[in-house]
C-alpha positions, 0 to 999 in steps of 0.5 A, a space after each residue: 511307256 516309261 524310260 529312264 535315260 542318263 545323261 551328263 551324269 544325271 538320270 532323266 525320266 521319260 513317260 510316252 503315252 499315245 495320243 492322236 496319232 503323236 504322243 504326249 511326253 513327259 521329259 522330267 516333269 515338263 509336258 511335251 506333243 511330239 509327232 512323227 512327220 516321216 521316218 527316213 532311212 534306217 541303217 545299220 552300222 557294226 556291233 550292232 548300232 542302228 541309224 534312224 532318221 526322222 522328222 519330227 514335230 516338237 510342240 508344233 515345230 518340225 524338226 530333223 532328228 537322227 538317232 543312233 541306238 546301241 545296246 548300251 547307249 542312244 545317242 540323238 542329234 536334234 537340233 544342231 546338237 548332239 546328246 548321249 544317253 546311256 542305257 542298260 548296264 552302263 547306266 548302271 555303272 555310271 550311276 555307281 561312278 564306274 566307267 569301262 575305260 573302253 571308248 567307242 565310235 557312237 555312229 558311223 563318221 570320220 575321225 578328225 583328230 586323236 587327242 592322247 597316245 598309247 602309256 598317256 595318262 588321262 582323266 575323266 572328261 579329258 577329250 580323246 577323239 573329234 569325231 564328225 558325224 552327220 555334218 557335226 563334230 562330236 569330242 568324245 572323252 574317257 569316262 575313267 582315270 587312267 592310263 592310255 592302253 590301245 589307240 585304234 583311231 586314225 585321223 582321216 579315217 572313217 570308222 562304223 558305229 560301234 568301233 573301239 577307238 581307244 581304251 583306258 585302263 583305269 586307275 585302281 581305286 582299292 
């Protein structure tokens, strides 16, 4: 199976092929076995999100992986990080430098702390809202210029993968 995933701006080729119960993975170019050690729980969170837990072994270490899929994004914490992927048409509207201005919880967890108002100018890659999820901090930044139009976070609060936490109107580029 081949996937194609971006990632901070850049598109990552991804090739899995079975093999001996794992798979043998190709990231980039680089080669890779991965096995499943177990699959936890699965839960399933608003618009749509699904939550995976995981042990896996990556090249002959074991590691817990949690994963978060969407219709448009993957978001995967491995390792004491958190990476985004997006997929679908959002991936093919980053790759075309166009955002959606609307700005969503990637996974169910609590908000820590908003960052900008609504009428608030911002830019691109400007932090927005700390999110924690899964004993982690994520800060989750506009992928458009533009003006602040809605606010819906709260600090405190707890919020379902998938909810709308700020959105941008973006900045005319005619």
């Amino acid at each position: 199976m081949d996937v194609r995933l971006r990632h901070a701006g850049r598109e990552h080729a991804i090739r899995l092929v079975p093999e001996d119960g794992g798979f043998a993975a190709t990231v980039d170019g680089e080669a890779h076995r991965i096995a499943w050690v177990v699959s936890g729980s699965r839960a399933a969170a608003s618009a749509g999100t699904t939550v995976d837990e995981h042990a896996l072994e990556i090249d002959g270490r074991v590691v817990r992986a949690v994963v978060a899929r969407s219709r448009d994004r993957v978001l995967v914490a491995l390792a004491g990080r958190v990476y985004a992927f997006e997929t679908g048409e959002e991936a093919r509207q980053a790759a075309a430098g166009a955002g959606s201005g609307t700005v969503a919880a990637p996974m169910p967890g609590k908000v820590l702390a908003v960052l900008v108002a609504p009428g608030e100018r911002v830019a691109i890659g400007q932090p927005l809202i700390v999110l924690e999820a899964m004993k982690m901090e994520s800060t989750l930044t506009a992928d458009v210029a533009g003006s602040v139009r809605t606010v819906a976070a709260v600090a405190g609060a707890t919020v379902a993968g998938g909810d709308v936490l700020v959105e941008i109107t973006p900045d005319d580029s005619a």
